[in-house]
C-alpha positions, 0 to 999 in steps of 0.5 A: 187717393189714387190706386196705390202700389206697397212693396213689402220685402220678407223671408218667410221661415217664421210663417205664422207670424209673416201670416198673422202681420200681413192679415194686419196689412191687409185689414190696416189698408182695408178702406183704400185703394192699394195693392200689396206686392210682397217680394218673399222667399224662404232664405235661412242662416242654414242654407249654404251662401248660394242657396241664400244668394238666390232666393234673396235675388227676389228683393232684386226684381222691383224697380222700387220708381214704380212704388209708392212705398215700401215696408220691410218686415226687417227682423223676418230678413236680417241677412247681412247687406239685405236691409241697409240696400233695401232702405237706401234704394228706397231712399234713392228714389224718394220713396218713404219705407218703413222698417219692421222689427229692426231700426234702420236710419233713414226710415220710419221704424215699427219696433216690439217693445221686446223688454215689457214681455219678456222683463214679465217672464223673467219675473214670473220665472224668479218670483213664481217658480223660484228660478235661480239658474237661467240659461237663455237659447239666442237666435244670432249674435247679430239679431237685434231682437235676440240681442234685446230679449237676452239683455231683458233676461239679464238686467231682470235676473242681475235685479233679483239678485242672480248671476248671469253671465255670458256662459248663461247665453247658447247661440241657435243661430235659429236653426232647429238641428243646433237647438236640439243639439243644445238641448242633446249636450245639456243632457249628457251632462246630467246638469241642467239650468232651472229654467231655459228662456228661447229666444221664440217659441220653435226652438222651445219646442225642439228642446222639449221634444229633445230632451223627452228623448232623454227622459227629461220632462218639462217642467218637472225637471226643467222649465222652457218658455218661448217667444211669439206664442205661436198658434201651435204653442197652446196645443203642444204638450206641454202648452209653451209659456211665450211672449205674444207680439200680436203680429196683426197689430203689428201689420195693422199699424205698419198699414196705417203709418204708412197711409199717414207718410203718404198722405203727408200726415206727421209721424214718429219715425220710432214706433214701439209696439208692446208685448205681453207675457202669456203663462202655460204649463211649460213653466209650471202653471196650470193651463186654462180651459181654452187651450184645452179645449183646443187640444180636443180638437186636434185629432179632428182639425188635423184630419181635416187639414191633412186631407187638404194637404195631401191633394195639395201635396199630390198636385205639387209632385204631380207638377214636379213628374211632369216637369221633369220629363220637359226637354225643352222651354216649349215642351215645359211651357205646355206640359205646365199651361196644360195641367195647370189649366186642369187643375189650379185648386191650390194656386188659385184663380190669380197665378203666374209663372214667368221665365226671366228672358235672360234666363230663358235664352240661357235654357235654348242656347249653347253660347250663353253661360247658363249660370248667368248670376246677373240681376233681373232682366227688363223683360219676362216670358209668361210660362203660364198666367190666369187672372180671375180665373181665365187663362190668359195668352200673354207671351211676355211681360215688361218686368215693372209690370211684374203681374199679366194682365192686371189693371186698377180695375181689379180689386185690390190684392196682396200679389206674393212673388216668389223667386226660382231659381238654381242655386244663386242664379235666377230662373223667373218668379211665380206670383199668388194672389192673397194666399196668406193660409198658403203662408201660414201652413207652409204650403206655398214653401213647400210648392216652391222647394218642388218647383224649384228642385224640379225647374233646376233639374229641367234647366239642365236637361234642356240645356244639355239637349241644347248642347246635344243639338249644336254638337250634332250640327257642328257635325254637319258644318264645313269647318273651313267655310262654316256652311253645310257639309256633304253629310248634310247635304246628303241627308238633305237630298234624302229628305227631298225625296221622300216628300217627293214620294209622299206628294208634299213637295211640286218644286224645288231647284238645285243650282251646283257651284264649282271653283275655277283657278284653286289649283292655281292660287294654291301652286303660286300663293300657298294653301292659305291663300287657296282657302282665302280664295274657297272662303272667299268663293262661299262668302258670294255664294251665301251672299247671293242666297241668304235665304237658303241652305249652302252646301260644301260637298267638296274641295271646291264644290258648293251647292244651294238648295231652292225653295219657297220665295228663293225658288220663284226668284231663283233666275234673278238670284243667278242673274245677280250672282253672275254680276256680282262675279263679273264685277270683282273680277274685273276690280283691283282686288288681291288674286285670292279675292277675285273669285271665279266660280262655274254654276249649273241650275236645274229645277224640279217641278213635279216631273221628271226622274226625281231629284236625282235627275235634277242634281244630274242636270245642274251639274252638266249646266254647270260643266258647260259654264266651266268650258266656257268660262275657262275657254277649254274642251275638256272639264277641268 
């Protein structure tokens, strides 16, 4: 088949087991031509609403048209609305989906057999140890997964014969501050169960290390298991007794499933996967020699891993200095562009960062709210893009594309796109390539927490530095007319001289404005027609000189500065002023309407006194005009 496009959707808080079930994807989908877009973010049930609402913004960003299947690794991101949206918006374009971990109608459901395992370790526990007293640690009471393993717990205890009841269930909600204060309560009690079966493998750990504080020791006081055998669960002391779900199989087979839906092939629209019971010492059984020949290592591997965490860590906090000195989008642009194409060691040869265009308005303009909360715009600006290792000069992207500058040419990749933002409101997104080592170590979280706080902190200095400008510009606006006002005139009079005195400016023109009849209109319409009348003046003038700055320097006074292409057309421009006048004069207009306005021009051309000399000369032109058009012998 054709180059083939999968949207895969996860959180990724449980990184070994994300790593391990994509490296399962990745192997599954090994002999065809398709590229993985894995759309992931680090949301959790411990963040408060607004953080969760922003990283969970990404699964927004795909328009799920452009894909040609998508797999939702379901128990990974089972927040509240997340998946049944994901599901039908597939649905919607006709896409097949497959759903990991939770069963969702309207989609092929790849499930663990959750009771083979943990039904064996219930077991074990009872028939091996003498286990009489279980108290089983739950995720949520929502999870399905959680939900399953508890009822394997209880079905095998109530078949041995034990009690179990609802006081036999605690509730982590996954987080590791709630399981420590778990373990904390049941020590303070001074009575523990004979066995506590977690719900997976860190919240075990978290006990352990807990209850160490107490001097509890596992398992001579207690018994703890957990669930996912996780790479660090053989190393730890003690070994942690788990369920392994082989996540690889896992993603192998979601790869393979979804080449049959594509292919036309049947499938089973339910899949279920078994799990396997693995003894270790922290329920009492004796740890085998592997393990412990791993443990040997540690000291060794842990030296070696911390040497590249620690570059990498330093690249990171490096980024985030530089990026919080950024005081507008060009400068953030830049210092990124530059260090990034220094050193990109731990992002690779295949990154990008990409500012949504929405957003990125909202960091240069003082008249857009900058907590704009929309979804993804149609459109991203590239901050920063290399591709096989060349950095490249692409300024904006449609979004369907989502990555610069690939084609079907490229060898297939898992491109991982990772959202940024400020709390629930979006920023951009950056995309790696293939980093699953970057998944499984938490590095790639790490990066993003550092990019993320720091963009935050960007975000409002360079909007505040937007806010700053346009109050110092309103401080140079006529509120009346809404052009220049004398202050800024002034300054600008001051410029023009020094580029004079530095040799950098041969020509400019002055042309002075002064408004006949004010007094007039004033003494027998009233004021607010008098400023009608100004108005109405200024709107000729800046008709007239779209392409240069109008100032008002008094009641009834303007003035247009001319350069570039205004001054070599400045006679015309005048030309066209004095008809256009001379026309609404001689209309039907309202008294306010009918503008009359005396003008001067004068020019600089490289000699002369200055620009002094110039504005002297223009403003005596335009005394002449007045006398002439008011048919008077004294300035008015």
């Amino acid at each position: 088949m054709s180059r083939k496009k999968i949207a895969l959707f996860s959180a990724g808080w449980a990184s070994n087991i994300l790593a391990g079930f994509l490296r399962g994807v990745h192997d599954g989908f090994s002999s065809l031509d398709v590229d993985t877009y894995l759309f992931l973010c680090y949301a959790t049930y411990g963040q408060s609403e607004s953080e969760r609402s922003g990283e969970l913004k990404i699964f927004k960003l795909p328009d799920l048209k452009d894909f040609d299947g998508a797999i939702i690794i379901s128990n990974l991101c089972d927040f509240p609305g997340v998946l049944d949206d994901l599901v039908s918006r597939c649905n919607k374009v006709g896409i097949p989906v497959i759903s990991h971990g939770i069963p969702r109608e309207n989609a092929v459901n790849i499930i663990m057999d959750n009771d083979s395992g943990m039904n064996d370790l219930t077991r074990h526990l009872i028939t091996e140890h003498g286990v009489k007293d279980i108290i089983f640690v739950a995720g949520t009471a929502d999870n399905s997964d959680s939900a399953e393993r508890m009822e394997s717990v209880r079905n095998t205890a109530l078949s041995h014969g034990l009690t179990f009841t609802d006081e036999n269930v605690v509730y982590s909600d996954w987080e590791f501050a709630k399981a420590a204060e778990i373990a904390r309560n049941f020590a303070n009690k001074g009575k523990l169960p004979d066995a506590f079966i977690c719900a997976n493998d860190e919240i075990a750990m978290v006990m352990i290390t807990t209850f160490e504080d107490y001097g509890i020791s596992v398992p001579k006081d207690v018994i703890i298991t957990g669930f996912d055998n996780l790479p660090e669960t053989e190393i730890f002391y003690p070994s942690i007794s788990s369920i392994d779900p082989d996540s690889h199989l896992h993603g192998f087979i979601c790869a393979k499933t979804m080449a049959d839906l594509l292919n036309g092939r049947p499938t089973d629209t339910t899949i279920k996967l078994p799990s396997s019971f693995i003894t270790r010492e922290s329920c009492g059984c004796t740890l085998d020699p592997g393990p412990a020949l791993k443990r040997l290592r540690v000291a060794t591997d842990a030296f070696k891993n911390n040497r590249k965490k620690d570059r990498g860590n330093w690249h990171i906090f490096g980024l985030e200095r530089l990026m919080l000195k950024c005081e507008s989008v060009d400068e953030l642009r830049k210092t990124l562009s530059d260090s990034l194409s220094h050193e990109h060691f731990f992002e690779g040869d295949d990154f990008h960062i990409l500012f949504d265009a929405c957003a990125y308005k909202t960091l240069t303009s003082y008249d857009l709210d900058y907590t704009d909360d929309s979804d993804y715009s149609e459109r991203q600006d590239v901050i920063f893009s290399i591709r096989n290792g060349n950095i490249q000069n692409i300024r904006y992207v449609e979004s369907s594309q989502l990555v610069p500058g690939i084609s079907d040419d490229d060898p297939c990749h898992m491109y991982v796109i990772l959202p940024i933002h400020e709390g629930p409101h979006k920023i951009g997104f950056v995309v790696f390539s293939d980093c699953y080592d970057g998944i499984a170590s938490k590095e790639v979280m790490l990066f993003m927490e550092k990019i993320n706080s720091s963009m935050a902190h960007s975000k409002k200095s360079i909007y505040l530095k937007a806010v700053n400008e346009y109050v110092r510009e309103m401080s140079n606006i006529d509120s009346l007319t809404s052009v220049k006002n004398r202050s800024a005139y002034e300054a600008r009079l001051d410029e023009l001289k020094k580029r004079i005195a530095a040799g950098t400016l041969s020509e400019a023109g002055i042309v002075l404005f002064d408004v006949n009849n004010l007094k007039r209109i004033n003494d027998e319409l009233g004021h607010y027609k008098g400023d009608e009348y100004l108005k109405n003046a200024c709107h000729l003038i800046c008709m007239t000189y779209k392409s240069s700055p109008v100032y008002r320097i008094g009641g009834d006074e303007f003035v247009v500065i001319l350069e570039g292409r205004s001054y070599e057309a400045r006679t015309e421009l005048l030309d066209a002023f004095v008809k256009e006048m001379e026309k609404i004069e001689g209309s039907d207009a309202a008294p306010e309407e009918k503008v009359s306005i005396a003008y001067g021009m004068a020019v600089y051309n490289g000699e002369g006194d200055g620009i002094d000399a110039v504005v002297k000369r223009a403003d005596e032109l335009m005394y002449e005009t007045k006398k002439r058009m008011k048919g008077l012998t004294g300035k008015t």
